[in-house]
C-alpha positions, 0 to 999 in steps of 0.5 A: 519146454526144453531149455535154450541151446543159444541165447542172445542177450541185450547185443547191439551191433553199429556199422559205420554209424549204422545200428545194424542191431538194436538190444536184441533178446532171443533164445532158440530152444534144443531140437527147434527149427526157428525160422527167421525172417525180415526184409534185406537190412532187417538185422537178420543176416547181422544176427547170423554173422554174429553167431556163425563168428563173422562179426563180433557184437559191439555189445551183448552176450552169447550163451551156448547151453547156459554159459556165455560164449566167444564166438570169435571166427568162424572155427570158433563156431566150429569148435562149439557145434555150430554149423552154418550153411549159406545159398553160396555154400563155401564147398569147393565145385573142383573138389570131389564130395568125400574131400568137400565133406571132410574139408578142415577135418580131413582124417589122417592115416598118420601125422608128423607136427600136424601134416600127413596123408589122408585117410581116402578109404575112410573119408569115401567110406564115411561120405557115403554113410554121411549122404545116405543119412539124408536120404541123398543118392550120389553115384559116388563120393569121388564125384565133384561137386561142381556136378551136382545140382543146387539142391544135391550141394545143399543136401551135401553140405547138411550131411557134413553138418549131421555126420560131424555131430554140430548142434546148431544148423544155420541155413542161410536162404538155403532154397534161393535158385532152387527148382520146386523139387529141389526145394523140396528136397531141402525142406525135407532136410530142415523138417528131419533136423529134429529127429538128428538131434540138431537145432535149426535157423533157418532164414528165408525171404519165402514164408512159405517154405518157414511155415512149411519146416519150422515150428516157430517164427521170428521177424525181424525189422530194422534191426530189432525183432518185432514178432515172435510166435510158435508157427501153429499159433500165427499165419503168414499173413499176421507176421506180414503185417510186423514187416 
């Protein structure tokens, strides 16, 4: 048993008068892929925003590898390894891959009070090592994004999160709007997560696709969780019934 890279403990969080969560208690151990689950209002896209430094928690602490964490912005986030992807990933359709790789961290050939000129060979060099990684085949790193499928995006945007070294990847509906051989594709990319060395939370509507690429469960309802379990030990239609 690995020890927790994150854990929440006893965080609540109030929207309007809303008890959007409600002394919520879970860790996520190094290298797992936990898939989250819930229907909308469940508290899991709450939970998510929390940890990726959208929303701060009313009350409750975050440990990162131990020891308590603010997690403030989303930089914050950053800055502590954190990656999130969302089903409207935030890369830019005008901008070309290298850039969209790089964005927030772009290299720089020489700096001056923080200002300089990328570094272009570099960042095409690396983006084609980083897309490679993940088995993802683009005919140049100069292409813009905008070109690429659904399935192409996402695999762009797990490559940046695995070639900048983040230890945890949130993947927020990543497979909505996808074809099934997208979808694949994507769940390829979840399943291979562990051999990287990045831990995983992956949350979808599809229980499907959860028990497809994740090795443990978590339901949510009502703000609360109200099932957790290794994926060998459950069946999808055991957590349908906490739903």
């Amino acid at each position: 048993m690995t020890a927790p890279i994150i854990e929440f403990r006893d965080v609540e969080k109030w929207y309007s008068g809303v008890h959007a969560l409600k002394n919520v208690n879970l860790s996520v151990r190094q290298g797992e892929v936990l898939g989250l689950v819930g229907d909308n209002g469940a508290g899991k896209s709450t939970l998510i925003k929390i940890l990726s430094g959208v929303h701060t928690p009313d009350r409750g602490e975050i440990l990162m590898e131990g020891r308590p964490v603010q997690i403030r912005t989303p930089k914050a986030a950053m800055n502590l390894g954190i990656e999130t992807i969302y089903q409207y990933n935030s890369m830019v359709p005008t901008m070309s891959i290298a850039r969209n790789l790089f964005i927030g961290r772009e290299p720089l050939r020489f700096s001056l009070a923080g200002f300089g000129r990328m570094d272009q060979k570099r960042m095409a060099r690396e983006s084609v090592e980083a897309i490679a990684d993940v088995d993802l085949h683009l005919r140049s790193p100069d292409a813009l994004v905008g070109e690429l499928s659904g399935g192409q995006r996402q695999g762009v945007a797990i490559a940046r999160a695995m070639h900048f070294k983040s230890k945890v990847l949130i993947l927020d509906e990543p497979t909505n709007h996808l074809s099934v051989k997208e979808t694949n594709k994507v769940i390829s990319f979840v399943k291979g997560l562990k051999q990287q060395g990045i831990t995983g939370i992956f949350i979808s509507h599809n229980m499907h696709h959860v028990f497809q690429s994740c090795d443990r469960v978590v339901a949510m309802a009502r703000g609360e969780i109200v099932f957790d379990s290794p994926v060998e030990r459950t069946s999808i239609e055991e957590v349908h019934g906490y739903l």
